[in-house]
C-alpha angles and dihedrals in degrees: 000000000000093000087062103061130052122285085255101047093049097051083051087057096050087050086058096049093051111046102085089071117092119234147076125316116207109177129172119214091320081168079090090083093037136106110197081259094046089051094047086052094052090040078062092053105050087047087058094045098048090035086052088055080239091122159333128249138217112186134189120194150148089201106100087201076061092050092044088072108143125261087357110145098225133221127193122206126194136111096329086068100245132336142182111246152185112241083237102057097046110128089230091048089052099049096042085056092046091054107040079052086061123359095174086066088061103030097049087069086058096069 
């Protein structure tokens, strides 16, 4: 079955076949298989799985939908080591605004 669907839609798959099992989810950038769609889906699921008392999740991600995840208490890492921080003041947030804002700031230095 999973050969048959996308990278993204079979990991989604995985993530609903799993997750009746209790325990701890530590997934890194799994935004890499993801479409938005695909993020917001698996956002749904590890809310059901957290809010089901089947789990707890520790999540690592450069995607700012991921670190939107509803109620996380958030952690930035970069130069300064590790810090607790506000979605909104997340450095990839920021940038990802500030691009979408203007793309050809960011696009001109590619030629």
């Amino acid at each position: 079955m999973f050969h048959e669907r996308s990278h993204g839609e079979s990991f989604l798959d995985f993530v609903i076949d799993r997750s009746q099992w209790p325990g701890l989810w530590i997934l890194d950038e799994p935004e890499s298989a993801l479409s938005f769609q695909g993020c917001l889906a698996l956002i749904g699921l590890l809310q059901a799985i957290v809010d089901d008392g089947l789990g707890q999740v520790v999540l690592s991600t450069h995607s700012p939908v991921l670190a939107a995840f509803p109620g996380a208490t958030i952690h930035e890492v970069g130069e300064w080591g590790l810090r607790r921080s506000a979605w909104a003041d997340l450095d990839l947030v920021r940038n990802q605004r500030a691009f979408l804002e203007s793309p050809e700031r960011y696009l001109r230095h590619l030629e």
